[in-house]
PDB file of N, H, CA, C and O in Angstrom:
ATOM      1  N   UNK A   1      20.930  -9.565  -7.250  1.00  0.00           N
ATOM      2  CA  UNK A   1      20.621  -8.504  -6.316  1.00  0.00           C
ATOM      3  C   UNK A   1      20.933  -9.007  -4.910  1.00  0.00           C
ATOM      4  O   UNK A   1      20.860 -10.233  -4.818  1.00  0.00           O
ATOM      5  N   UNK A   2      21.266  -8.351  -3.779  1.00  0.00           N
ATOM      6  H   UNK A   2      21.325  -7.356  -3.854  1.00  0.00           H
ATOM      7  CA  UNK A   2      21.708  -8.903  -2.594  1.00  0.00           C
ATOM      8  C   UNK A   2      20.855  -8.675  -1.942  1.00  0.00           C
ATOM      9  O   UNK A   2      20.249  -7.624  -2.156  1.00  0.00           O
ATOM     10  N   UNK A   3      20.362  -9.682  -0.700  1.00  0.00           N
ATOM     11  H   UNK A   3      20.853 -10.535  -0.527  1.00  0.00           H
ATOM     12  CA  UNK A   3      19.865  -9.629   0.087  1.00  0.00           C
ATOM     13  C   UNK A   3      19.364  -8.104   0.707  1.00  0.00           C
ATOM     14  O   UNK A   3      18.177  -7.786   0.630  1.00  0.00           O
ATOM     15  N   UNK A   4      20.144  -7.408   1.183  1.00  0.00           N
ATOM     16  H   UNK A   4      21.108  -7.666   1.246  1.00  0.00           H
ATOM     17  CA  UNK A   4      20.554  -5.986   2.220  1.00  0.00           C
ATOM     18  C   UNK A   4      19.593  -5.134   1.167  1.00  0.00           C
ATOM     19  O   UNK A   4      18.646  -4.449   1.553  1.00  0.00           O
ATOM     20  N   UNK A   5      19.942  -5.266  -0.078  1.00  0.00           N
ATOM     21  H   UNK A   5      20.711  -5.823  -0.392  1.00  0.00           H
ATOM     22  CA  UNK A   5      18.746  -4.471  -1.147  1.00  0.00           C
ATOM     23  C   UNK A   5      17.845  -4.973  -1.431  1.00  0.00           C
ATOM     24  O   UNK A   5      17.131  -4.211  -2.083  1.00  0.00           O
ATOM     25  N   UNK A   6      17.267  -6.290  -1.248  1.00  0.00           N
ATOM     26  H   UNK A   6      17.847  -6.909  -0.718  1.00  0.00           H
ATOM     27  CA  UNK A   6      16.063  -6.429  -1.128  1.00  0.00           C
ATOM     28  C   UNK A   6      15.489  -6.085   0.052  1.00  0.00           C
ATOM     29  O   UNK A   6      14.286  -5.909   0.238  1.00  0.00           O
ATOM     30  N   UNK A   7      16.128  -6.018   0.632  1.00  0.00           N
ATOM     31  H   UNK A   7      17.106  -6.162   0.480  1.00  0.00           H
ATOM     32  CA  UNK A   7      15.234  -5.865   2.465  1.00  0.00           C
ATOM     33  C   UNK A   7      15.185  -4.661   2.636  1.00  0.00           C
ATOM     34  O   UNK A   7      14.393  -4.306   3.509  1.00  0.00           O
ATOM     35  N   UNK A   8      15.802  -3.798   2.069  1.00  0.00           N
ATOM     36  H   UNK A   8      16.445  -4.086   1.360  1.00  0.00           H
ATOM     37  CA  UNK A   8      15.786  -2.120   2.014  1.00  0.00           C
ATOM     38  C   UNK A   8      14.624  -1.541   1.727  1.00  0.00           C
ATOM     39  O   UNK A   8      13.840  -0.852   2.379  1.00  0.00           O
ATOM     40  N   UNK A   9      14.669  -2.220  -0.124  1.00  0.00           N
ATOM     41  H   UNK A   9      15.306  -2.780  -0.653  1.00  0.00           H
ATOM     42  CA  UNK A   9      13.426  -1.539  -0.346  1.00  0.00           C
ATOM     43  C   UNK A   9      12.245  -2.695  -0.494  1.00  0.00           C
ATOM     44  O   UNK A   9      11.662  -2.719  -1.578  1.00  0.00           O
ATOM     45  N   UNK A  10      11.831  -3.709   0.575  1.00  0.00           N
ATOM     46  H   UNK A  10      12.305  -3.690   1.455  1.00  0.00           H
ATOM     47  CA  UNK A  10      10.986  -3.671   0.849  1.00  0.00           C
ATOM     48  C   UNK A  10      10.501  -2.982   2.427  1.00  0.00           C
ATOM     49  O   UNK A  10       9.503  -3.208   3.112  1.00  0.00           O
ATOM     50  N   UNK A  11      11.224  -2.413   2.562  1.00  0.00           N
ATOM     51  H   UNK A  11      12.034  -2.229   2.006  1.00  0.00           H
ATOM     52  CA  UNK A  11      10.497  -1.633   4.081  1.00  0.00           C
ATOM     53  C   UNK A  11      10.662  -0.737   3.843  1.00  0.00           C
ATOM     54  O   UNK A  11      11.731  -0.196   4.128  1.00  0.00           O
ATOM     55  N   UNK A  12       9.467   0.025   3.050  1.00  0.00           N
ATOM     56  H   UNK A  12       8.599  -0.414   2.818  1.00  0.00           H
ATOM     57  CA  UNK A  12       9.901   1.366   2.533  1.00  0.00           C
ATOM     58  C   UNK A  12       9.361   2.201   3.512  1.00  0.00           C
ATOM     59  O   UNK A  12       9.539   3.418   3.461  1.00  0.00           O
ATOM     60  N   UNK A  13       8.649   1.607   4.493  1.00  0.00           N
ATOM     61  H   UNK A  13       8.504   0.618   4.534  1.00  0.00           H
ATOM     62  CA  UNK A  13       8.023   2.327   6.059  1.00  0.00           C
ATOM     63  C   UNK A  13       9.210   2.608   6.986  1.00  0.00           C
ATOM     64  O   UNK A  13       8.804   3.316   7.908  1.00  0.00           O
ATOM     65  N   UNK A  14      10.215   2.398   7.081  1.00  0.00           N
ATOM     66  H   UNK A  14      10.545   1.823   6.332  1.00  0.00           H
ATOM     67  CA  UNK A  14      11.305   2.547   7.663  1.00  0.00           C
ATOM     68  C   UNK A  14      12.541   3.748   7.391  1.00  0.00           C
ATOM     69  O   UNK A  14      12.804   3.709   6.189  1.00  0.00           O
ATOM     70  N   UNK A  15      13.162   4.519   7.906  1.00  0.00           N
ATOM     71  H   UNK A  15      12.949   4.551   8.882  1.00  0.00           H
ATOM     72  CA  UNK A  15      14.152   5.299   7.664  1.00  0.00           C
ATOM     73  C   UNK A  15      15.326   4.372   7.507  1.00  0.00           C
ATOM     74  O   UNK A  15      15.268   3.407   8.269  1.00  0.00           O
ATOM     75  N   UNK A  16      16.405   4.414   6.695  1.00  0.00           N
ATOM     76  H   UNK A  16      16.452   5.197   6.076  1.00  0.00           H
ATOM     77  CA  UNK A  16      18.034   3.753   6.935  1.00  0.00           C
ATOM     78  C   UNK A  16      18.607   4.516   7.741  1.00  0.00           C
ATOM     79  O   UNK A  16      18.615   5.727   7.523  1.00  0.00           O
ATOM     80  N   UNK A  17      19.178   4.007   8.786  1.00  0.00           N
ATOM     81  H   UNK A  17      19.172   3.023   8.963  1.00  0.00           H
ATOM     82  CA  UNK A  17      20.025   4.044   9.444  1.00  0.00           C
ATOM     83  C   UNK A  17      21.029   5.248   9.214  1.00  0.00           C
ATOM     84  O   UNK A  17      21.150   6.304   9.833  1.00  0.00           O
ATOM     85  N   UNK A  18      21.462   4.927   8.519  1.00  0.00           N
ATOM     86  H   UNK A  18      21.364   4.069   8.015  1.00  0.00           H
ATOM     87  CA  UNK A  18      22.539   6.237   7.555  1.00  0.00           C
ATOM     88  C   UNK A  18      21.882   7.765   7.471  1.00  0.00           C
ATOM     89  O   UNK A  18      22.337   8.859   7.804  1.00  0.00           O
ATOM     90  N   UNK A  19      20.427   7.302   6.793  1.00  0.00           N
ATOM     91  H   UNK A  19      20.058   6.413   6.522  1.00  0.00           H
ATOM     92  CA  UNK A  19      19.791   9.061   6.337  1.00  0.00           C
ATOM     93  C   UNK A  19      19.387   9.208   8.000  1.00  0.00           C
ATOM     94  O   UNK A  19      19.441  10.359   8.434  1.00  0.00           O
ATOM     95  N   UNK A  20      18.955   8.039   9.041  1.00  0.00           N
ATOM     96  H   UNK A  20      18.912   7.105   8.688  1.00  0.00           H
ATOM     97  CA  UNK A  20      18.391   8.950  10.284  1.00  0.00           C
ATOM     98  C   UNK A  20      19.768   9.592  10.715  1.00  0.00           C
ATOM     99  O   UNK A  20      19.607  10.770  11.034  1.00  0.00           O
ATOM    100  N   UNK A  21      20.960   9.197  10.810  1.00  0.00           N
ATOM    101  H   UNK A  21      21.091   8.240  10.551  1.00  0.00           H
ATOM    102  CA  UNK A  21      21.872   9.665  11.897  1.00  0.00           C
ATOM    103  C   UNK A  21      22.548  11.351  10.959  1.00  0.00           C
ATOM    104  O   UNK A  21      23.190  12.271  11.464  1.00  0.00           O
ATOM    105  N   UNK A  22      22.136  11.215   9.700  1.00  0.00           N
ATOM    106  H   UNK A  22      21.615  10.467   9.289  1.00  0.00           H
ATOM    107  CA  UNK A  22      22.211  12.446   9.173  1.00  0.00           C
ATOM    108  C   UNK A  22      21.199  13.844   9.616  1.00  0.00           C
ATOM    109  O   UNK A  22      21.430  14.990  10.000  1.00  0.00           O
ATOM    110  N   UNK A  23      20.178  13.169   9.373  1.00  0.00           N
ATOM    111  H   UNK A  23      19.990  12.237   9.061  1.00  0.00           H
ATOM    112  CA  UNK A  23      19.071  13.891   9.871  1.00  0.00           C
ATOM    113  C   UNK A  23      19.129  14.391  11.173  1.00  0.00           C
ATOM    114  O   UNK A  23      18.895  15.568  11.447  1.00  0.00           O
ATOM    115  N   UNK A  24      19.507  13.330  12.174  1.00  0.00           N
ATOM    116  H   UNK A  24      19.697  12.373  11.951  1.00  0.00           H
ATOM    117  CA  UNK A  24      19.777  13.852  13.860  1.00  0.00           C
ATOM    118  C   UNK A  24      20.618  14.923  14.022  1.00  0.00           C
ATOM    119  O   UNK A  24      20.414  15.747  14.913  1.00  0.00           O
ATOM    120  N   UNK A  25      21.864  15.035  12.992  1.00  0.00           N
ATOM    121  H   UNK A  25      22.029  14.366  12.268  1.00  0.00           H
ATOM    122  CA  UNK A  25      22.667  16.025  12.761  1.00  0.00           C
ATOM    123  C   UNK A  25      22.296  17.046  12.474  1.00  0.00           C
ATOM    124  O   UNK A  25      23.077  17.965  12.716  1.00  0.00           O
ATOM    125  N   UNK A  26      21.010  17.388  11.857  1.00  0.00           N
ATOM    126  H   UNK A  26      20.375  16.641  11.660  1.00  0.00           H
ATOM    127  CA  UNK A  26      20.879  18.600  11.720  1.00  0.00           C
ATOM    128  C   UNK A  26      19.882  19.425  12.625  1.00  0.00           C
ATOM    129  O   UNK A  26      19.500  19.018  13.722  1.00  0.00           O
ATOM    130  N   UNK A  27      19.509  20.588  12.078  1.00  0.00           N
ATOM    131  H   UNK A  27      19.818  20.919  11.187  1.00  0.00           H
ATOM    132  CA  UNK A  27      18.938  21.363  13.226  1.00  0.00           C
ATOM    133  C   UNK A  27      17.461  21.223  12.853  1.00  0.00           C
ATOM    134  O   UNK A  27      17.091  20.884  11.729  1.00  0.00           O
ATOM    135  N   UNK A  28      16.539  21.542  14.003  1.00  0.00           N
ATOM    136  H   UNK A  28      16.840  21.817  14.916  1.00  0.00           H
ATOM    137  CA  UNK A  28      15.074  21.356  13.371  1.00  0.00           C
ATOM    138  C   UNK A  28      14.632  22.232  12.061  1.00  0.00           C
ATOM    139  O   UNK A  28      13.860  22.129  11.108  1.00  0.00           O
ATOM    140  N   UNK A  29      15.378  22.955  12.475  1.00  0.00           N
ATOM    141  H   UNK A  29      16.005  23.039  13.250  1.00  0.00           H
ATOM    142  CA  UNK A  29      14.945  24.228  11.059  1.00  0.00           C
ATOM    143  C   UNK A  29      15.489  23.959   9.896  1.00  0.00           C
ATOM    144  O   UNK A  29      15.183  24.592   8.885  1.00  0.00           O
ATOM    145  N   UNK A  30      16.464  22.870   9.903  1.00  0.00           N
ATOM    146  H   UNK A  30      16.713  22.356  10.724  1.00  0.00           H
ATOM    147  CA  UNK A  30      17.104  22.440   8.637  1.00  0.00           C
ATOM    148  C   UNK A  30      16.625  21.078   8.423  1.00  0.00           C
ATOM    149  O   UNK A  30      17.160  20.515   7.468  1.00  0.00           O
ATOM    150  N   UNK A  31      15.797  20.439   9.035  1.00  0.00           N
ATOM    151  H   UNK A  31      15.362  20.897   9.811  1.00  0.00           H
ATOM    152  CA  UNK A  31      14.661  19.365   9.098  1.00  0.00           C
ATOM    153  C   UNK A  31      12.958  19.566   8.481  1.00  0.00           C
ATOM    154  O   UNK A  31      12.130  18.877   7.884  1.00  0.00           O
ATOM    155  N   UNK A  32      13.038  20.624   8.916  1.00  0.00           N
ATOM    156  H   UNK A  32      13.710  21.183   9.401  1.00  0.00           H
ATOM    157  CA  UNK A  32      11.499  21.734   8.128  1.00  0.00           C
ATOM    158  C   UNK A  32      12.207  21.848   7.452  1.00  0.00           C
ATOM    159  O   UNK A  32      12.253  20.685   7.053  1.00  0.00           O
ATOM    160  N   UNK A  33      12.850  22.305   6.945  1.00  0.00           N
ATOM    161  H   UNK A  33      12.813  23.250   7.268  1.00  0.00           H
ATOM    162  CA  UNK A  33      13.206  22.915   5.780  1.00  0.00           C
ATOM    163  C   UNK A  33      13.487  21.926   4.311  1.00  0.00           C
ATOM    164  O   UNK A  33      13.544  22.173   3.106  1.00  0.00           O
ATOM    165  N   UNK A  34      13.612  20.774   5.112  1.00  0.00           N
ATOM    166  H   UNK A  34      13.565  20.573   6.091  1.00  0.00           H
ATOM    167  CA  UNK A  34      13.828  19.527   3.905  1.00  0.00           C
ATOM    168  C   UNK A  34      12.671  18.781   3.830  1.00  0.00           C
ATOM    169  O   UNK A  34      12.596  18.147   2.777  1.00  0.00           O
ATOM    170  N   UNK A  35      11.712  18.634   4.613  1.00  0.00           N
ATOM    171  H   UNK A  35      11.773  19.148   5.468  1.00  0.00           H
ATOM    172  CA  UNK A  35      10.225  18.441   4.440  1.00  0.00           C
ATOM    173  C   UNK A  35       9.517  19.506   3.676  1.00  0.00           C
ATOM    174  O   UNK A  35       8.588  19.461   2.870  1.00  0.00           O
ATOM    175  N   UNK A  36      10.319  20.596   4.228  1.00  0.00           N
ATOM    176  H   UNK A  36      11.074  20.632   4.883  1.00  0.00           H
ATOM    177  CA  UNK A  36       8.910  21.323   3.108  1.00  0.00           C
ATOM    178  C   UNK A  36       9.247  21.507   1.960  1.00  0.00           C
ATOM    179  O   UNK A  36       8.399  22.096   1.290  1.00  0.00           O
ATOM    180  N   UNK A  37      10.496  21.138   1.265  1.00  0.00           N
ATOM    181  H   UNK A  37      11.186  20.660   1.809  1.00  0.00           H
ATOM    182  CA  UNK A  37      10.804  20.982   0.018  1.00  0.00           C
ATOM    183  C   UNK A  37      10.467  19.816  -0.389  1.00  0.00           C
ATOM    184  O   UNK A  37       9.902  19.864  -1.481  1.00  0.00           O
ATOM    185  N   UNK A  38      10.613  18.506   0.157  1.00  0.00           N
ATOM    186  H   UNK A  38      11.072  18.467   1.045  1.00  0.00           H
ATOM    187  CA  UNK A  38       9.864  17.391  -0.230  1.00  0.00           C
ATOM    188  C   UNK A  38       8.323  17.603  -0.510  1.00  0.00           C
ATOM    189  O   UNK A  38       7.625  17.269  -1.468  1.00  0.00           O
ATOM    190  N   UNK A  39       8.083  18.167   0.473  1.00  0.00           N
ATOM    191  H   UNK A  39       8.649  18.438   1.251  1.00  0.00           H
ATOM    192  CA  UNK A  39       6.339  18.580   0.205  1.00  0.00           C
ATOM    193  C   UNK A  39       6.231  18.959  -1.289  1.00  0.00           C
ATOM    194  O   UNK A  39       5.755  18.328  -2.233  1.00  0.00           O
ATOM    195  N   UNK A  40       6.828  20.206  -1.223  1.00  0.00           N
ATOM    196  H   UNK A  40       7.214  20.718  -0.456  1.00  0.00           H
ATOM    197  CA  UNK A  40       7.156  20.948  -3.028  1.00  0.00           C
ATOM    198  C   UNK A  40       6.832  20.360  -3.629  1.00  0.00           C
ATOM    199  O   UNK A  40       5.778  20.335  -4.266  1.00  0.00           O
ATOM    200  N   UNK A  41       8.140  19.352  -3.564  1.00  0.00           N
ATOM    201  H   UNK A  41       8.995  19.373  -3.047  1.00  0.00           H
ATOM    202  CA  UNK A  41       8.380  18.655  -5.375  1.00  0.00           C
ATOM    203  C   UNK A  41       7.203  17.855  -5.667  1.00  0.00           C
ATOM    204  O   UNK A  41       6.678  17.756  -6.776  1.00  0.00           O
ATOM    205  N   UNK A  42       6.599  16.953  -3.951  1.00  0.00           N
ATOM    206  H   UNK A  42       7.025  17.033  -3.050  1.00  0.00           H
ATOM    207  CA  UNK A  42       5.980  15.752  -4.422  1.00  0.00           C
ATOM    208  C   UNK A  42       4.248  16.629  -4.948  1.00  0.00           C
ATOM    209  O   UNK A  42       3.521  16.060  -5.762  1.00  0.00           O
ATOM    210  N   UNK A  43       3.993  17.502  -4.554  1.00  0.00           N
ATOM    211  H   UNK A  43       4.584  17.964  -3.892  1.00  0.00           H
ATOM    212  CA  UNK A  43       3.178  18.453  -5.339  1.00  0.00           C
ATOM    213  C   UNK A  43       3.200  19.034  -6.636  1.00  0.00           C
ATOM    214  O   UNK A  43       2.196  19.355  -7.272  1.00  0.00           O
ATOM    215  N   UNK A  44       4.155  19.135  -6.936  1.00  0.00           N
ATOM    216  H   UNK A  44       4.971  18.874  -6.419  1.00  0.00           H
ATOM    217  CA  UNK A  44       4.920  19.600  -8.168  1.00  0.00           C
ATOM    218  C   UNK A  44       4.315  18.401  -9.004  1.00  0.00           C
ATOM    219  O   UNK A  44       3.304  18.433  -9.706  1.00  0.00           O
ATOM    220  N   UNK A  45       5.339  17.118  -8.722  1.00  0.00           N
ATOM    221  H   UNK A  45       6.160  17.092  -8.152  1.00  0.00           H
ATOM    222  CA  UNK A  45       5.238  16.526  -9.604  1.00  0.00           C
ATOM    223  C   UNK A  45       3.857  15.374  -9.942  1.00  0.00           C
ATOM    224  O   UNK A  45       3.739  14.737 -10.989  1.00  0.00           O
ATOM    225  N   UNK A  46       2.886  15.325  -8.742  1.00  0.00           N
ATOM    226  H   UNK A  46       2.981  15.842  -7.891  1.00  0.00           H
ATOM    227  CA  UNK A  46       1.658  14.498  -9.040  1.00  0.00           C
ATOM    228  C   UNK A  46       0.828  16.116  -9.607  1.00  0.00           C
ATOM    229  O   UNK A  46      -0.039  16.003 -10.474  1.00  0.00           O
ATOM    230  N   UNK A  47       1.133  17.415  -9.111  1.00  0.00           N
ATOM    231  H   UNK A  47       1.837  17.508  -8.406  1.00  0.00           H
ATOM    232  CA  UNK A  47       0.549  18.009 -10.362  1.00  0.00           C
ATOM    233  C   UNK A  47       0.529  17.899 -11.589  1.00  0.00           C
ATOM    234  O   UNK A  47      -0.535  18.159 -12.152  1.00  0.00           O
ATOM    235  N   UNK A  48       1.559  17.530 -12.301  1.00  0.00           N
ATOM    236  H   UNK A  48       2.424  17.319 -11.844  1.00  0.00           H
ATOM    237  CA  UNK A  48       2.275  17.456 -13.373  1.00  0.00           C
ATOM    238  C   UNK A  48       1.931  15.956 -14.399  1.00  0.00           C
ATOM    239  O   UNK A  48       1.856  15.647 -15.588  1.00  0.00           O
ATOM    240  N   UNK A  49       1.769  15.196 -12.745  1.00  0.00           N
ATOM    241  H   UNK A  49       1.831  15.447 -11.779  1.00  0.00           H
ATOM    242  CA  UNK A  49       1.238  14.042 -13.644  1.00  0.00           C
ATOM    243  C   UNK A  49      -0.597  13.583 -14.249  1.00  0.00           C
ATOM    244  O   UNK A  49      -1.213  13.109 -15.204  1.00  0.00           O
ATOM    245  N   UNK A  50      -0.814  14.291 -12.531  1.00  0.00           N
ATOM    246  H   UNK A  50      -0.313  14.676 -11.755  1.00  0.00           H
ATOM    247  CA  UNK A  50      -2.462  14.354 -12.628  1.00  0.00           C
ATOM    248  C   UNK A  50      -2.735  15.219 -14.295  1.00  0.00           C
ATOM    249  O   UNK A  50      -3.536  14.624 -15.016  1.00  0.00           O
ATOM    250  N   UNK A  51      -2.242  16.278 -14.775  1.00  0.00           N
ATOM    251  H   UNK A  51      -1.591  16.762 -14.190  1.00  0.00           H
ATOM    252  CA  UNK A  51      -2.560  16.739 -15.247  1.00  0.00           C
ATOM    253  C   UNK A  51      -2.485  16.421 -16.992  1.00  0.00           C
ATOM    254  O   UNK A  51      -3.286  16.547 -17.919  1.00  0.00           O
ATOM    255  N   UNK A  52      -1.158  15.974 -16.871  1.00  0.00           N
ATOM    256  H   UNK A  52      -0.508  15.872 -16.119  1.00  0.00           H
ATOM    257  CA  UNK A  52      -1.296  15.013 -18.073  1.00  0.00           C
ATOM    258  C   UNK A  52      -1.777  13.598 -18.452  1.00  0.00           C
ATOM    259  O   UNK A  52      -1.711  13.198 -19.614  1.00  0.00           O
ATOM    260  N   UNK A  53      -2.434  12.593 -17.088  1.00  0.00           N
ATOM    261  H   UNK A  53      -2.488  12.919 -16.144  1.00  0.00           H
ATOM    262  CA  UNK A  53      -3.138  11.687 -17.201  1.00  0.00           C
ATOM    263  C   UNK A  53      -4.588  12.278 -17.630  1.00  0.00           C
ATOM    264  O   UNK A  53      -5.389  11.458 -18.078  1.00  0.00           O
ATOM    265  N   UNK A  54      -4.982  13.600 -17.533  1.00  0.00           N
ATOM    266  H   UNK A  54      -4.332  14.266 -17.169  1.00  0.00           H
ATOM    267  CA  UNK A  54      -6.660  13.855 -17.357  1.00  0.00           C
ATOM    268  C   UNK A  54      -6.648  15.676 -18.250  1.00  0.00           C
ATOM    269  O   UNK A  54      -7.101  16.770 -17.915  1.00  0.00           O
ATOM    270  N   UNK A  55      -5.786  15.112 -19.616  1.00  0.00           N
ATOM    271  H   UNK A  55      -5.418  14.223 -19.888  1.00  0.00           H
ATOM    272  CA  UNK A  55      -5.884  16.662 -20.254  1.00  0.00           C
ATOM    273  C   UNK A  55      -7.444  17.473 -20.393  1.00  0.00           C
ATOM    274  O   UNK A  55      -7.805  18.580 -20.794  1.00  0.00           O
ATOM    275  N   UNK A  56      -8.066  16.361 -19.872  1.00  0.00           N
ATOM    276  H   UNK A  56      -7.773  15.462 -19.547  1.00  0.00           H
ATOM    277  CA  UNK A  56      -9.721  17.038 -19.799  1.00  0.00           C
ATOM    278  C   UNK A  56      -9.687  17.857 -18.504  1.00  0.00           C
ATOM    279  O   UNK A  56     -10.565  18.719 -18.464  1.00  0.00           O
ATOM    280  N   UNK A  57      -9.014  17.802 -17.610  1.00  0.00           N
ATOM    281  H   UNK A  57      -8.301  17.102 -17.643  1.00  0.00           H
ATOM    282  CA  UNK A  57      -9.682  18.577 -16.458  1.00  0.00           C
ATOM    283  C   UNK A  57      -8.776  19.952 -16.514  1.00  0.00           C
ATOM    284  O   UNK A  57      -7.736  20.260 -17.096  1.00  0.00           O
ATOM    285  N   UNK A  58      -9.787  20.702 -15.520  1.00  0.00           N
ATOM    286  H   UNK A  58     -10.632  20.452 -15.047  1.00  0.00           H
ATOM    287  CA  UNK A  58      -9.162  22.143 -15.569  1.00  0.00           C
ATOM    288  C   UNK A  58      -8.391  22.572 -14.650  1.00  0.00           C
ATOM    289  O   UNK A  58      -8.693  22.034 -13.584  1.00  0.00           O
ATOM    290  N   UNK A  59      -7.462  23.347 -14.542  1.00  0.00           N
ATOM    291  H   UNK A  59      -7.217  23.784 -15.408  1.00  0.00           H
ATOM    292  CA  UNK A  59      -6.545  23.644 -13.396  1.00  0.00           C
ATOM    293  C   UNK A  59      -7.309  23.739 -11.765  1.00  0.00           C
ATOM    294  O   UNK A  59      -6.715  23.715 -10.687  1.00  0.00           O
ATOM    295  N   UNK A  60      -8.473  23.826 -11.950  1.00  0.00           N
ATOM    296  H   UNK A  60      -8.956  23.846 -12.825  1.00  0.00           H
ATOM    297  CA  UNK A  60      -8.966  23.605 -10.251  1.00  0.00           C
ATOM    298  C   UNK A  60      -9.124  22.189 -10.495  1.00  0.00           C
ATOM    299  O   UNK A  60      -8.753  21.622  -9.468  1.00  0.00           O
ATOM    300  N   UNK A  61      -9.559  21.195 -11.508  1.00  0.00           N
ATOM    301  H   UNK A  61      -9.860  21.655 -12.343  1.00  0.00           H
ATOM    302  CA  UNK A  61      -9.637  19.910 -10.798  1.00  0.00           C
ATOM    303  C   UNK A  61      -8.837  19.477 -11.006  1.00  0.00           C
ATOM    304  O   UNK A  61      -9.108  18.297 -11.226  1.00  0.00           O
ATOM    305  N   UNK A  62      -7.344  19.743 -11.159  1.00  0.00           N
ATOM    306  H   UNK A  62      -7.124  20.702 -10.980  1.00  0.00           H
ATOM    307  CA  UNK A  62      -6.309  19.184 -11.205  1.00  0.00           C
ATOM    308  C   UNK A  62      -5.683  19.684  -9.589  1.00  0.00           C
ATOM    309  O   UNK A  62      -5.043  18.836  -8.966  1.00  0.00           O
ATOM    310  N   UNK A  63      -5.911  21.159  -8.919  1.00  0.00           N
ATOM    311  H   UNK A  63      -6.431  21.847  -9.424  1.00  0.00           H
ATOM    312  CA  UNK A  63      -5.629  21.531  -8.296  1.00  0.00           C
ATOM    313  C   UNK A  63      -6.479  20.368  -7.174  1.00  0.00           C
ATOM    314  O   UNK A  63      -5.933  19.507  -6.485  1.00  0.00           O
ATOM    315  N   UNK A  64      -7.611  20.604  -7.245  1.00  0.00           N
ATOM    316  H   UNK A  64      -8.055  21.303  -7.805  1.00  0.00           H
ATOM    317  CA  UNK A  64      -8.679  19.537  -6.006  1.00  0.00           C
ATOM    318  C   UNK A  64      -7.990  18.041  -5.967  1.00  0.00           C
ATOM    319  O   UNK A  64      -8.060  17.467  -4.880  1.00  0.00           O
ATOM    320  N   UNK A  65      -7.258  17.278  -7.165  1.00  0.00           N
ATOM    321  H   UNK A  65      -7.200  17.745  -8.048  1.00  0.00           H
ATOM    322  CA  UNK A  65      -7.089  15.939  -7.130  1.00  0.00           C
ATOM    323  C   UNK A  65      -6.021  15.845  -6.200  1.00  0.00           C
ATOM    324  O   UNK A  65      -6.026  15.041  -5.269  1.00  0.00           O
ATOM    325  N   UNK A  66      -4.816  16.904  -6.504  1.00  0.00           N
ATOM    326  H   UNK A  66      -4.812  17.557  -7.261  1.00  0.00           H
ATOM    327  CA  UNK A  66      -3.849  17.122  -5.928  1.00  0.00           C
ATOM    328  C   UNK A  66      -4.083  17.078  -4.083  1.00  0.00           C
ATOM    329  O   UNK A  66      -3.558  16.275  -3.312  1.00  0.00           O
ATOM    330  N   UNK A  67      -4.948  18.110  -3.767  1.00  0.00           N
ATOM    331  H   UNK A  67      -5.375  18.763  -4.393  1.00  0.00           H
ATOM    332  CA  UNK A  67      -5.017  18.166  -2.353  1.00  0.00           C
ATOM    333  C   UNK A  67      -5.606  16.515  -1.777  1.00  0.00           C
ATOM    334  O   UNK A  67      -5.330  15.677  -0.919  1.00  0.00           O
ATOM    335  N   UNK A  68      -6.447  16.714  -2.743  1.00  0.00           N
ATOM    336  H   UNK A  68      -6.671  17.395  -3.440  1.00  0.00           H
ATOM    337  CA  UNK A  68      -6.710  15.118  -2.040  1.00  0.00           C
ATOM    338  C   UNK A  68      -5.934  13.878  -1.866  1.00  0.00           C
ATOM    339  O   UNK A  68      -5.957  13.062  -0.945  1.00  0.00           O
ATOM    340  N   UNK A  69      -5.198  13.915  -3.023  1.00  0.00           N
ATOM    341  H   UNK A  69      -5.179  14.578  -3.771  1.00  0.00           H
ATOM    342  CA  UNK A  69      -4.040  13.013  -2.578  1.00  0.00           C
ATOM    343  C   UNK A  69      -3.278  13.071  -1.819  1.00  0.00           C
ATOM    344  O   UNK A  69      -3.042  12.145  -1.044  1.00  0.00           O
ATOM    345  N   UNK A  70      -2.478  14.539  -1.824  1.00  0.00           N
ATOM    346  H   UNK A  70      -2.670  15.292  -2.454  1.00  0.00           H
ATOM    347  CA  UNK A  70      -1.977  14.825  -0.508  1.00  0.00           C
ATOM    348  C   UNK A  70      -2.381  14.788   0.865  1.00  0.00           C
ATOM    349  O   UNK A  70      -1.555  14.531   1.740  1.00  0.00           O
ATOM    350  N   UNK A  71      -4.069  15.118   1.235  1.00  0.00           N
ATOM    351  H   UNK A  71      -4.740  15.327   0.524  1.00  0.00           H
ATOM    352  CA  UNK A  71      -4.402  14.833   2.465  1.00  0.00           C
ATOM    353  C   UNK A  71      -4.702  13.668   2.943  1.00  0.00           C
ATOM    354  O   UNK A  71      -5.198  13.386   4.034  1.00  0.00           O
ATOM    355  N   UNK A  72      -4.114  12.438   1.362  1.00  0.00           N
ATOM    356  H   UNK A  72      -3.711  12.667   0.476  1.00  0.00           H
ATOM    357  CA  UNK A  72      -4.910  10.823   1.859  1.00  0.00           C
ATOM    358  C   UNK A  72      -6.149  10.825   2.088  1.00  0.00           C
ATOM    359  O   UNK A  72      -6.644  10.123   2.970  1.00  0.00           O
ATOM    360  N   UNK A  73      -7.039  11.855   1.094  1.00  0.00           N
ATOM    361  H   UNK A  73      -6.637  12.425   0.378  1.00  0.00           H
ATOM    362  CA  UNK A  73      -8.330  11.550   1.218  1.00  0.00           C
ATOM    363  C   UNK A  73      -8.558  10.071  -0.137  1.00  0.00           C
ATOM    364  O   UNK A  73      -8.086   9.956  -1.268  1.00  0.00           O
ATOM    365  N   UNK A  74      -9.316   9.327   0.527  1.00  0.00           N
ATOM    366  H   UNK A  74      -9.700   9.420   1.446  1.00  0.00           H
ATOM    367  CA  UNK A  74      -9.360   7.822  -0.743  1.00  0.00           C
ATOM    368  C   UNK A  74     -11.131   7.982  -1.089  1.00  0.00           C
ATOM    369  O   UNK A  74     -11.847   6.981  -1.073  1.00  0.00           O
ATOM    370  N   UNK A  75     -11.566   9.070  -1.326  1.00  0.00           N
ATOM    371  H   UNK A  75     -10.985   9.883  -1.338  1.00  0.00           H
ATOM    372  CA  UNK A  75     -12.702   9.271  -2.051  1.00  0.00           C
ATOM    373  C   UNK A  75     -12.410   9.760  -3.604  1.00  0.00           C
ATOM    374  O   UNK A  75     -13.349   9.978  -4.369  1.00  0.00           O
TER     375      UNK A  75
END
């Protein structure tokens, strides 16, 4: 593995270079617009997972685990 890919993804707090100067390219509304589809999916899919880690719970406490993860609540 090379160096440049280890150092990548250990700073996963960081944007690359490459995706920011893409991003600058576009317009704010096409910047919302790719956050709030990220939002989507990553809802989508810890729904999806919450729900099959905990086939005991019911669609509101699958719905409640969800928000909380999303708001970074760590209760």
């Amino acid at each position: 593995m090379s160096d440049d890919l280890i150092r990548d993804v250990s700073r996963t707090d960081m944007v690359d270079s490459r995706v920011a100067a893409i991003l600058r390219a576009k317009s704010g509304m096409e910047r919302l617009r790719l956050a709030h589809e990220a939002w989507e999916l990553a809802h989508a899919r810890l729904t999806a997972f919450l729900a099959a880690r905990h086939p005991e719970w019911d669609r509101q406490q699958v719905q409640t685990a969800v928000a909380k993860r999303l708001s970074r609540d760590s209760s």
